[in-house]
C-alpha positions in Angstrom: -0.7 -60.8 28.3 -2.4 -57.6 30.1 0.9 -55.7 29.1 0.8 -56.5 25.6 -2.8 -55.4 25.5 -1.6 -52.1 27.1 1.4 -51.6 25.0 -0.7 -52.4 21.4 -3.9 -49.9 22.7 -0.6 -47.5 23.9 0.7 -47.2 20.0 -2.5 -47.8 18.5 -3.5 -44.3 20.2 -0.2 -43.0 19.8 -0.9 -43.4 15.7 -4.5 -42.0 16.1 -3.1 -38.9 17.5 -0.5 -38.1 15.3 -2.2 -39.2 12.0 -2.6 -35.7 10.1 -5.6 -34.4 8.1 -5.8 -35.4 4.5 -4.5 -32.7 2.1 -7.0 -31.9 -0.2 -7.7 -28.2 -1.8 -11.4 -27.3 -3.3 -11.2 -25.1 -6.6 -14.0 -24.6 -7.7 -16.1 -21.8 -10.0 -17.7 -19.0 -7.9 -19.1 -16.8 -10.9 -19.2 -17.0 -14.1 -20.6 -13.8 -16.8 -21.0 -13.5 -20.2 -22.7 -10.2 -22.2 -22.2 -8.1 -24.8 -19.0 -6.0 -24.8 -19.0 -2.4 -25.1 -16.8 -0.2 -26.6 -15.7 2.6 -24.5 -14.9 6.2 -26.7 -12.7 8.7 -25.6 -13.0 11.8 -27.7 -9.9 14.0 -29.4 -8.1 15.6 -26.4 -6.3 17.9 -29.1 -7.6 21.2 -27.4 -6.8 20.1 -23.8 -4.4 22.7 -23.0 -2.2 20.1 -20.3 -0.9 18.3 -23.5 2.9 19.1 -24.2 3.4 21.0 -26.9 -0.3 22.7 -27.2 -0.6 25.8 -28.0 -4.2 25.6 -28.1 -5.6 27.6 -25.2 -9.3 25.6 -25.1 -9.9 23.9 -22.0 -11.5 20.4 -23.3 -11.1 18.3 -21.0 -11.7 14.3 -22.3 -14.3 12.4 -20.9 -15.3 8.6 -21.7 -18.8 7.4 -22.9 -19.8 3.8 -23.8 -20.6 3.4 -27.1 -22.8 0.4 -28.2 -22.5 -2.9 -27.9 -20.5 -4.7 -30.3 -20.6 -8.3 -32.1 -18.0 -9.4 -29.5 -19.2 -11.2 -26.1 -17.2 -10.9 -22.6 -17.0 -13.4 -20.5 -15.2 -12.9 -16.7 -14.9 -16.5 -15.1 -13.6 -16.2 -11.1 -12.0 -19.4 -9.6 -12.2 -20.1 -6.1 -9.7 -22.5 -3.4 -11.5 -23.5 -0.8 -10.9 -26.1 2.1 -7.6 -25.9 3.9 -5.0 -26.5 1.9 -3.3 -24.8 -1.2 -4.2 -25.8 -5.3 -1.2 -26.5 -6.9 -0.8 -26.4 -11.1 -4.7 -25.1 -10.9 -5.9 -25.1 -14.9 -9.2 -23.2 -16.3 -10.3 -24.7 -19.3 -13.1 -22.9 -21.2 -15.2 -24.0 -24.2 -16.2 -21.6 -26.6 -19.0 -21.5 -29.1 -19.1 -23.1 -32.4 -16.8 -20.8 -34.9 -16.0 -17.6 -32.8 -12.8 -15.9 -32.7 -10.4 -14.8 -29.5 -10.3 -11.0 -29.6 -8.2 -10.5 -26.0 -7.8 -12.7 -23.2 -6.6 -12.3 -20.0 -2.3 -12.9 -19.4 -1.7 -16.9 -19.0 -4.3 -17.9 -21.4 -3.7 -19.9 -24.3 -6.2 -20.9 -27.4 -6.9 -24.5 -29.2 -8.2 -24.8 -32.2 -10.4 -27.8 -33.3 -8.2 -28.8 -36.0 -5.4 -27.1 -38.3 -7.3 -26.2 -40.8 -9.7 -23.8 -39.4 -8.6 -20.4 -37.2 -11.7 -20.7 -35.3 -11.3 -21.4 -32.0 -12.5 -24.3 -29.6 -11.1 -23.8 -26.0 -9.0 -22.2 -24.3 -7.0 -23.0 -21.1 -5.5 -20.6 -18.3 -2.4 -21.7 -16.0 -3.7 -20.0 -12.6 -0.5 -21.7 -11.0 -0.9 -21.9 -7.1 -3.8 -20.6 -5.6 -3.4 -20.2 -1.6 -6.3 -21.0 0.4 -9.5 -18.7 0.1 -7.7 -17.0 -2.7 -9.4 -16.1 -5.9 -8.2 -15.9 -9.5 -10.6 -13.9 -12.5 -9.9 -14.0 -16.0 -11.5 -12.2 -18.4 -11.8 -12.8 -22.6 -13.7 -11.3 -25.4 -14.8 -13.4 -28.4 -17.1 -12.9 -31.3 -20.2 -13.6 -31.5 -21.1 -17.0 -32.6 -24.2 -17.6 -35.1 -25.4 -20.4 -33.4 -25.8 -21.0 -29.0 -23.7 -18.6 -27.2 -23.0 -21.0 -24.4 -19.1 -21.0 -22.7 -18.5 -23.8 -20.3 -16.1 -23.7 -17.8 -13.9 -26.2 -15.6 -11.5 -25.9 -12.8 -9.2 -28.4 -11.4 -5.7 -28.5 -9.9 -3.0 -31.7 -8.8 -4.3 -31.2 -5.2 -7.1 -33.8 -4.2 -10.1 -32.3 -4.1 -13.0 -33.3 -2.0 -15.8 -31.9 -3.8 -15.5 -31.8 -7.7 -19.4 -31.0 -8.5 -18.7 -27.7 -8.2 -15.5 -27.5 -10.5 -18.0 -27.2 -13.6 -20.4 -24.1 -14.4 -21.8 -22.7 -17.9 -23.5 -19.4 -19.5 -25.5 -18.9 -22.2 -25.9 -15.8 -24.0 
């Protein structure tokens, strides 16, 4: 009898110490912006005399200045894994105002309208793929304006378990 104890606290420790960790990664939403885009001018460089071809001999040289802010919003949203283990298939998906248009998005982002018989649209979702751990992953979109609340919300998630999912969500208001 005292050897079958031995024997079952022998594997039962031998289990203990060779269970592994549970895998779990922990995207979430560091920082979130949202303000009014600017455009940025760049004057003629016709008189720059570098140009190919220019026989002008002025010495313009080009320089940029913002110009003013548009109708159009820009919102920069940066995803964050966490924990120790990599995000695999990690997804953004972003609401968007009532009636606003995409004007540029970051690559990897795709738009959803509300229904097929409006061009306004209502979210949009970015395949961020495999995020290693601590990595970080910022998209950036410009949209117009919407009449109404200017808010964008924003959630993370990936197929990895993750152990802390409050902090997947976070929103801006314009």
């Amino acid at each position: 009898m005292k050897q079958l104890t031995i024997l079952a606290m022998l594997i039962l420790t031998t289990m203990a110490l060779t269970a592994q960790a549970r895998w779990q990664a922990d995207v979430s939403i560091s920082s979130m912006s949202l303000g009014a885009a600017t455009i940025v001018k760049q004057p003629p460089i016709l008189n720059n005399p570098k140009l190919p071809g220019n026989t002008n001999s002025g010495t313009t040289t080009p320089t940029n200045t913002s110009g003013s802010a548009t109708s159009n919003l820009k919102c920069s949203i940066t995803v964050h894994n966490e924990n120790d283990d990599d995000a695999y298939g990690t997804t953004l998906i972003v609401t968007l105002p009532v009636e606003v248009s995409v004007v540029s998005m970051s690559a990897g982002g795709t738009t959803h309208t509300a229904s097929t018989s409006t061009n306004y649209i209502a979210y949009i979702t970015f395949d961020l793929g495999h995020m290693t751990v601590g990595q970080n992953s910022t998209v950036e979109f410009t949209f117009t304006k919407s009449q109404y609340v200017n808010k964008v919300g924003a959630f993370a998630y990936s197929a990895s378990p993750d152990p802390n999912p409050t902090n997947n969500y976070k929103d801006a208001t314009f």
